[in-house]
N, C-alpha and C positions, 0 to 999 in steps of 0.2 A: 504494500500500500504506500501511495506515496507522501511524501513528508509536507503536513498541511504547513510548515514553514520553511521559506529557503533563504540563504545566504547571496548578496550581493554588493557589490561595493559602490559607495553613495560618489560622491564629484571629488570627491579631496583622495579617491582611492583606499578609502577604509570599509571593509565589509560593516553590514548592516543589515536585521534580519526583516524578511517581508513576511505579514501574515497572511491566513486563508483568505482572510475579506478584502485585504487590498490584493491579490491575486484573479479573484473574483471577479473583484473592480476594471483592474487590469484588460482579464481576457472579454470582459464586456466591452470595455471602448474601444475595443480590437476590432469585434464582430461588425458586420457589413452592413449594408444601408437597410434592410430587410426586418431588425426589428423592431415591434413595437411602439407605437407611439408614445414617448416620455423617455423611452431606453436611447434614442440617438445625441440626445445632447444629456448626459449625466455629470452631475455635479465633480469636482476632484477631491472632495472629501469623501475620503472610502467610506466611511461611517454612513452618510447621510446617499452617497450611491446604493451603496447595499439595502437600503432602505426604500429607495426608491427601485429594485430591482423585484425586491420580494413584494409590494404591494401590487406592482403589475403585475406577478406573477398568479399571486392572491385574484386580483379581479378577472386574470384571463381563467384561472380554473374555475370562478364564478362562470363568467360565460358560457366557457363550455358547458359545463355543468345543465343551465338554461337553457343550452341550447340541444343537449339530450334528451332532457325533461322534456322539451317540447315535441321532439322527433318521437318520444314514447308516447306523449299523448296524441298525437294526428296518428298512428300507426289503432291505439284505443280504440279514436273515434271512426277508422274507417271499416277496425272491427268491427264495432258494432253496427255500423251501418251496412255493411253487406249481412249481418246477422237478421237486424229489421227489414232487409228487402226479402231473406229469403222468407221467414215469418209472411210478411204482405203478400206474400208471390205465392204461397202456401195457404193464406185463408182468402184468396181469391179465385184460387184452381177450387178448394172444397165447396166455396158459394157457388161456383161455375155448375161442379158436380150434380151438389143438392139441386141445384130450380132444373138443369135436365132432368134427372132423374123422378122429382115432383112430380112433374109433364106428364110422363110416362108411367104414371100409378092410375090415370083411369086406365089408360091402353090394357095394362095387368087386370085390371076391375072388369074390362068388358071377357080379356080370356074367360076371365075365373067363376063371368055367369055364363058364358057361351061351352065353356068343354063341362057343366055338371048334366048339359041336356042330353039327353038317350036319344040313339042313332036309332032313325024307322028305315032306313033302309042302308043296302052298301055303298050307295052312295055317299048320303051322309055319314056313315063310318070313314067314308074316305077323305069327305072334307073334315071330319073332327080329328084324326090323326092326322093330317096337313097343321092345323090350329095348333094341338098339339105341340108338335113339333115345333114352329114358327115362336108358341109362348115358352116352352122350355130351354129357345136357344136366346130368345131376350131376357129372359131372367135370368140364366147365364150369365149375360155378358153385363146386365148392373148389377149381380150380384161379384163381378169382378172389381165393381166399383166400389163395392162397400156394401150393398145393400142386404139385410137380414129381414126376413118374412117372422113377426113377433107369434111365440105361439100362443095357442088359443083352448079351441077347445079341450078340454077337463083339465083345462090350467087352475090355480087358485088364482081368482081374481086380484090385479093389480092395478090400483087406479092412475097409476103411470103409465101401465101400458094400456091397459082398455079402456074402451069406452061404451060403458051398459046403455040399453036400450029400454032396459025395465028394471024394476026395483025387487028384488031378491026378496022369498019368501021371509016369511017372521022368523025365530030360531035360533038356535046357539050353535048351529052347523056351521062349517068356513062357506065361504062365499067362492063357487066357481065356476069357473063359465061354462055354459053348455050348447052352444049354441054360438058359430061364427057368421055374422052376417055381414063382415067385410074384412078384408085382411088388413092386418098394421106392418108399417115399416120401419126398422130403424139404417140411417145411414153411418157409418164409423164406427157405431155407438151409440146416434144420439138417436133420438126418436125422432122420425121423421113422418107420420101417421099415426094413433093409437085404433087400435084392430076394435072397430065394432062388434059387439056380442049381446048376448043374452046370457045371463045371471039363473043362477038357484042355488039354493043351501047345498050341502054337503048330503043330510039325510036326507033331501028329496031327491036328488040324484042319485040315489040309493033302491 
């Protein structure tokens, strides 16, 4: 390590020792047009240079410093903003979802009184397995979308998901449905329809 003081000799040729700070001193008024603002004209009192060395030094690590913090927070704020579009961009796809799928729950209503009618002849056998066919491959494909058929009959009634048509005998039986007279849907999860029914006790369904 080298020696933080060296020996020199002053005008009259008698050595003399130099310390670290006027060295310091020294090799800063050395250095070239490039530093700092306040570092190109420094005082020749090493004391009061040194001094004025380390507080630009001080303020320039301030800056940086701010000026990190700053590059952390824009880096923050663009997280989250691509965070909040995909959010947006995601409860705009599911709103999109719901009101088609909406659309398309009579389409489902008209299958679902059309295939319980009996075929008089093979004909009609033949267009109700067409129907058939045509409403099992649409249910499919919004059941790809989310969509769940709530169940129903000899369910225990749930006034979340159903929606009674009559009012359930007197009694201390549970309350369940016997009788669907329109299907419910949920999409994702949420309820998207509650399934119309009809209601009776537990012992009457018995």
């Amino acid at each position: 390590m080298a020696d933080p003081h060296r020996d020199v000799d002053d005008s009259a040729g008698h050595p003399t020792v130099v310390t670290a700070e006027e060295v310091l001193v020294e090799a800063t008024l050395e250095a070239d047009a490039s530093l700092p603002a306040g570092l190109d004209e420094l005082p020749t009192d090493p004391a009061e240079a040194l001094g004025i060395v380390l507080e630009t030094l001080r303020e320039t690590e301030e800056r940086a410093d701010q000026a990190h913090q700053s590059h952390l927070r824009a880096l923050a704020d663009l997280d989250n903003y691509r965070k909040r579009m995909r959010r947006e961009q995601s409860t705009v796809a599911s709103q999109t979802v719901a009101r088609t799928v909406s659309s398309l729950l009579a389409v489902l209503d008209s299958f679902d009184a059309a295939l319980v009618l009996e075929a008089g002849s093979e004909e009609d056998q033949s267009v109700l397995s067409g129907m058939r066919a045509t409403y099992e491959l649409l249910l499919g494909t919004l059941e790809s979308q989310g969509l769940e058929i709530i169940p129903a009959a000899g369910e225990i009634f749930c006034p979340d998901l159903h929606q009674p048509v009559n009012a359930p005998p007197q009694g201390d039986g549970e309350v369940i449905v016997s009788n669907e007279v329109r299907r419910g849907y949920r999409l994702e999860g949420r309820l998207l329809r509650p399934a119309l029914v009809e209601v009776t006790r537990e012992n009457e369904a018995e």
